[in-house]
C-alpha positions as CSV (number, residue, x, y, z in Angstrom):
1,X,0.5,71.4,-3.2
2,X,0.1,68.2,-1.3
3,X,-1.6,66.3,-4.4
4,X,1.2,67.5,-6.5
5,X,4.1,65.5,-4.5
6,X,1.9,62.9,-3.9
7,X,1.4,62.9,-8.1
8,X,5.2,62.7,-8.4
9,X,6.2,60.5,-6.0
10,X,3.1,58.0,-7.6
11,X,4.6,58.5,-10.7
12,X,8.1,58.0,-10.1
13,X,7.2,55.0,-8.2
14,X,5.4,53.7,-10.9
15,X,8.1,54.9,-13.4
16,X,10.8,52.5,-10.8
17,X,8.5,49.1,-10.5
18,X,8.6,49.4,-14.7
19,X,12.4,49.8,-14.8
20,X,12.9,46.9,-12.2
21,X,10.7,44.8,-13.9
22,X,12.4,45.2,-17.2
23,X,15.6,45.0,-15.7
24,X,15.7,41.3,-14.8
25,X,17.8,39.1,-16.6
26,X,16.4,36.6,-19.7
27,X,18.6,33.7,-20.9
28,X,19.6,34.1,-24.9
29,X,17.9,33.6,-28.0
30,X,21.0,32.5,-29.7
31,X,24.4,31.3,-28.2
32,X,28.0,31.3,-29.8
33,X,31.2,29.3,-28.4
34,X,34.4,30.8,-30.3
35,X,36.9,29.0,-28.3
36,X,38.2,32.2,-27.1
37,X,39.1,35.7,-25.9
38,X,36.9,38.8,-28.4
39,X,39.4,41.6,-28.8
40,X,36.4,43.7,-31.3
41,X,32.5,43.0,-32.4
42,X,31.9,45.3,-35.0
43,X,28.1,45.5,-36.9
44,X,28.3,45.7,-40.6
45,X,25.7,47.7,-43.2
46,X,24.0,44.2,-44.0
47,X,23.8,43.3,-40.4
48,X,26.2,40.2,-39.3
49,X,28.0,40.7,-36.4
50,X,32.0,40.7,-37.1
51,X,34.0,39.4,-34.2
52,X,37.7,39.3,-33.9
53,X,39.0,36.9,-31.2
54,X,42.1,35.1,-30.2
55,X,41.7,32.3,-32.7
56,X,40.7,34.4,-35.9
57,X,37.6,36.1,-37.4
58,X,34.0,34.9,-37.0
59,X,31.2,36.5,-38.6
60,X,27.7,35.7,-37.5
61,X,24.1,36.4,-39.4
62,X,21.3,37.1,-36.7
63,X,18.5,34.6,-36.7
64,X,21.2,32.1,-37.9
């Protein structure tokens, strides 16, 4: 009974040093400036990223 909860609480401690660790925060690959508020993102079938803001429409290819 004893090894059980100590089994557990091993494994959930384990299970919480994981999570922290990739948790903590990592700058961006990529970084956009669109001069302004985003009302809507929306992901398309070929995979750019439509974004709606206060100045117009941007679209934006990943890797690009």
């Amino acid at each position: 009974m004893k090894i059980q909860k100590l089994n557990k609480l091993l494994i959930i401690a384990l299970i919480q040093s994981v999570t922290i660790v990739t948790a903590q925060k990592s700058d961006p690959n990529f970084v956009n400036d669109l001069g302004g508020n985003i009302e809507k993102m929306t992901v398309t079938d070929s995979g750019v990223l439509l974004i709606t803001h206060g100045k117009g429409l941007a679209g934006i290819k990943p890797g690009q």
